[in-house]
N, C-alpha and C positions, 0 to 999 in steps of 0.2 A: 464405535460402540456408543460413545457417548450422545451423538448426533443422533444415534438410533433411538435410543429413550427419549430424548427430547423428542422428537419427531410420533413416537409414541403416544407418550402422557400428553401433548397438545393438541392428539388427533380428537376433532368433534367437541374440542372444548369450548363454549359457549363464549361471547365474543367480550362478556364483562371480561372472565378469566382471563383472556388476553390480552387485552387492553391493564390489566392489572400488572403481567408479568413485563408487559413489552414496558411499563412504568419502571417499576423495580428491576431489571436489567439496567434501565440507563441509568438508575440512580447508581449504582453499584459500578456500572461501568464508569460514568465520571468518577468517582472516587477511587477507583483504580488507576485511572488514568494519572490522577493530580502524585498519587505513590509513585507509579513509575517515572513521572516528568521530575519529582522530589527526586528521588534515589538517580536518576541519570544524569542529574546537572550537581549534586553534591559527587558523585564518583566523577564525574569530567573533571570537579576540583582538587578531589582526592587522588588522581593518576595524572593529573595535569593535562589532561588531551584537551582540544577544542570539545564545545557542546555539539559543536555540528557534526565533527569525526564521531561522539560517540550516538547522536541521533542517526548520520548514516551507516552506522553498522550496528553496534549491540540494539537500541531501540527498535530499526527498523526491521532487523533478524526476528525480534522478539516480535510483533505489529505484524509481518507477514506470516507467522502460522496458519493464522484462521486460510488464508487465500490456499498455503500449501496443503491442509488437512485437507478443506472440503476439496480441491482439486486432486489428488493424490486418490481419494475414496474414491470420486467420482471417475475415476479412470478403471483403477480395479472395480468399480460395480457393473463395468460396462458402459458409463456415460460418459465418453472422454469428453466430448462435445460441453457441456459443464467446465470440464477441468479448464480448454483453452477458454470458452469466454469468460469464465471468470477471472484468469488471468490477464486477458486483455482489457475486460470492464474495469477491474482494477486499478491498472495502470490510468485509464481515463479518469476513475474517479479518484484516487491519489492526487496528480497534477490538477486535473480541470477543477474538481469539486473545492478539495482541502487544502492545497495551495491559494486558491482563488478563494475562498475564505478568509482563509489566514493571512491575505495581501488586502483585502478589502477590513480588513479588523484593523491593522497596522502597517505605519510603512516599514517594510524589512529590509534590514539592513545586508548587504553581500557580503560573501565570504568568498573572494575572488581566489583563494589558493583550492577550495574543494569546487567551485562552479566550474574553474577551469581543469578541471580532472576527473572527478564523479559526474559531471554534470553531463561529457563526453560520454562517459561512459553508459548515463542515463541512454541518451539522445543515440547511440550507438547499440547499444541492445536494442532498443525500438526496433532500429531500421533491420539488425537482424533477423528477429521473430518475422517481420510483415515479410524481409525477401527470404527469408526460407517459406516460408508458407506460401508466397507467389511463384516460386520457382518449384516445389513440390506441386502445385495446380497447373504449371504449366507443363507439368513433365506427365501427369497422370489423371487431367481433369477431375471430374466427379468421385474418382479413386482416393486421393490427394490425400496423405498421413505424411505428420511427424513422429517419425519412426523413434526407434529404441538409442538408434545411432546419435539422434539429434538430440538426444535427452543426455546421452553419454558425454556429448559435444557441449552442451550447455552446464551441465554440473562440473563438467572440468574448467569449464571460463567461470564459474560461481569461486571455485577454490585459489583459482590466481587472483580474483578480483578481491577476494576477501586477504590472501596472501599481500600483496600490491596496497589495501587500504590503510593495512597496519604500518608497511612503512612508511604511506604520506602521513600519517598520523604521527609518527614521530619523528620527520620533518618539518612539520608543520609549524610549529610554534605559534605564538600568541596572535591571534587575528587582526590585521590592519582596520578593520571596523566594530575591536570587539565582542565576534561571536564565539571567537575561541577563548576571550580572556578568562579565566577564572580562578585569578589571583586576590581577586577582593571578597571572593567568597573562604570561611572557615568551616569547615564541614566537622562538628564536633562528635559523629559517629565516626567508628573506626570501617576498616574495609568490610569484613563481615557483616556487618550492621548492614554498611551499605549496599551490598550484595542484597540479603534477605527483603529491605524493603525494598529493590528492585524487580525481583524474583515476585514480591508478593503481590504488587503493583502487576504485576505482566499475568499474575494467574488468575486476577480478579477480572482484566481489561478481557482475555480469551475463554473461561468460562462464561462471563455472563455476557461478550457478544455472541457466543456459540445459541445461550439461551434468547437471547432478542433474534437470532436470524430463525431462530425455529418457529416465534412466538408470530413476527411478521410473515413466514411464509404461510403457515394455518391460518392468520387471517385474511392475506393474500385470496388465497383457495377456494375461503370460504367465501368471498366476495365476488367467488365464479371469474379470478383472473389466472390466463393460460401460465402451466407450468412454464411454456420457452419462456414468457415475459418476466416470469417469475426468477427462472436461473439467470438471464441475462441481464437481468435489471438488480431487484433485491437481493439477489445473495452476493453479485457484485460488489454492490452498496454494502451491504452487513455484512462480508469478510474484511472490509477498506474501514469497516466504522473504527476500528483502534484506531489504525491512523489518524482516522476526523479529530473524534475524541481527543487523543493525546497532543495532536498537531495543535487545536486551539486551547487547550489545558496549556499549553508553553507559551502560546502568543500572550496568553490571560495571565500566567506571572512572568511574564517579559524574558522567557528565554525561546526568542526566536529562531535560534542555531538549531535548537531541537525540532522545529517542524521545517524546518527547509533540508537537514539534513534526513531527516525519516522520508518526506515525499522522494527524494533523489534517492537514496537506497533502498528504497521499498519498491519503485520501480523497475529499478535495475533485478532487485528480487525477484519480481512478478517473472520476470524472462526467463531471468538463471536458474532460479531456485525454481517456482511454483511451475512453471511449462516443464523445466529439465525434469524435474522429479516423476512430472507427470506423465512425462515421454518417456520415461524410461520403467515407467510401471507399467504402461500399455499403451502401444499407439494411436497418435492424435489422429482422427479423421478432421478435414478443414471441412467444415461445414460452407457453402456460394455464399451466404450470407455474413459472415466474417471478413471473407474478402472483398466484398461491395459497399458493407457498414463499418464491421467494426473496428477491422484494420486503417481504413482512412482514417477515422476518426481519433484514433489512436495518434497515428502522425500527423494529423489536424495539432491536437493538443500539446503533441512534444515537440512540434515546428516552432509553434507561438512562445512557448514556452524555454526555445532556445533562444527568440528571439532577445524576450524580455532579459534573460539572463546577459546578452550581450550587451544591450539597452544599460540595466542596472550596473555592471563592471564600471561604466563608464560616471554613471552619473552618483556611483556609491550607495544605491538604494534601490528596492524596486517600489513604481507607485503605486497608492492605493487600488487606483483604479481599472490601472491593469488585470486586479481580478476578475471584474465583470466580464471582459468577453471569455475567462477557462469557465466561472461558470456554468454562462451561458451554452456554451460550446457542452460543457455536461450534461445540461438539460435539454439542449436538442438531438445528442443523442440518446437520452434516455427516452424523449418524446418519440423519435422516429423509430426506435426497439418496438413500443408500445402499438404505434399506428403500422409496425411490418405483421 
């Protein structure tokens, strides 16, 4: 409903007006963002968890709505074909983009108790999505749906993974590099408090990117660019932008755990949560092109991206530099979306 008004009031609006609101959305949304990264690293203090435990689950639960909303509607409108690429653009732009940002801003430091457990878990959903969907194309070609079943299959591994997180969460204890420590911090608001400006921070970051992905796709449109490029590229992009946001909102006041922890639960989300939900509202049809582009590109990124994880274990950090090629790897498939 709310997508529907937006999408409304910005139809035929004049390109000042948008460029106006697409301003004020991101003002709004970083200052949401800097609330929620606030209230997430004082409640990590406040309940004692690592910042990364509570970026991979409470932050990144909250940061994947937008992917779940718009994928969820676009299944009940009849547009499943939305639902899974947004799902899968997602996941590319989470790791490639905002990880690889956030790695080229600072060197981040590992949290080898969650990389070696979420991280699997990451890199292990991937490979699920792409072979069911390989194995659904292989059984039924051009026919080729993620059925209601697979949706049912996927929300029930969402409820053990979330089951499963809470108790490495409280085994966890204090981070051997520091991302979980949060003993030196005093959090002089009580839980409540803390709650609400978390709560208020997450409403501020999903209203007004909901408002910037309506403001970008009417200028999009108006720019005479094709609806597929549109759904597959920008609305990718602008359901991922909390994450962005938030992810370099944490790099920028030095709590790192919170964007490494949101990229690895927010992908694992895109699977569990944002596909299962969507498959189980209506069946996915796999579009040839998913499986030629977007699915490699997918484990393109979550290849590299275990590498470096293995890489960093070792050396207690990942490098700067290492962002440049997820990037990269971003931008070439956002270029090759554009030129298919």
């Amino acid at each position: 409903m709310f997508d529907h008004i937006l999408e409304e009031w910005f139809s035929g609006r004049a390109m000042w007006q948008l460029l106006a609101c697409l301003a004020a959305s991101t003002y709004v949304l970083m200052r949401g963002a800097d609330r929620l990264v606030e209230g997430a690293s004082e409640l990590a203090a406040r309940l004692g968890m690592p910042k990364v435990v509570v970026g991979a689950t409470i932050v990144s639960l909250g940061t994947t709505c937008p992917e779940a909303a718009v994928s969820v509607m676009a299944a009940c409108k009849g547009n499943p074909g939305l639902a899974l690429g947004n799902a899968v653009g997602s996941i590319i732009a989470d790791t490639g983009l905002i990880f690889g940002v956030g790695c080229l801003m600072m060197r981040l430091p590992v949290d080898r108790f969650i990389l070696n457990r979420q991280g699997w878990v990451q890199f292990g959903s991937g490979l699920l999505l792409a072979g069911l969907c390989y194995a659904a194309y292989w059984k039924a070609g051009a026919d080729a749906v993620l059925g209601r079943s697979v949706g049912v299959l996927l929300l029930g591994l969402l409820a053990a993974y979330l089951f499963v997180s809470v108790r490495w969460a409280r085994g966890h204890g204090a981070s051997d590099l520091g991302l979980g420590e949060a003993s030196d911090e005093t959090p002089s608001r009580g839980l409540g408090a803390l709650l609400l400006v978390l709560l208020g921070g997450l409403f501020l970051v999903l209203v007004s990117s909901h408002v910037l992905i309506a403001s970008v796709k009417e200028f999009a449109l108006q720019m005479n660019v094709s609806d597929v490029v549109v759904s597959g590229t920008i609305v990718a992009f602008g359901t991922s932008l909390p994450e962005l946001v938030v992810g370099i909102t944490a790099v920028r006041r030095n709590h790192p755990g919170l964007l490494i922890g949101n990229v690895v639960g927010a992908d694992v989300l895109n699977v569990l949560f944002v596909v299962g939900a969507s498959a189980t509202a209506a069946p996915l049809p796999i579009p040839e092109i998913f499986l030629k582009v977007h699915l490699p590109a997918m484990l393109v990124v979550l290849v590299l991206f275990r590498i470096y994880i293995a890489a960093a274990c070792r050396k207690g950090h990942f490098e700067r530099w290492w962002g440049a090629p997820l990037v990269l790897a971003w931008a070439a498939f956002s270029a090759i979306c554009y030129l298919l």
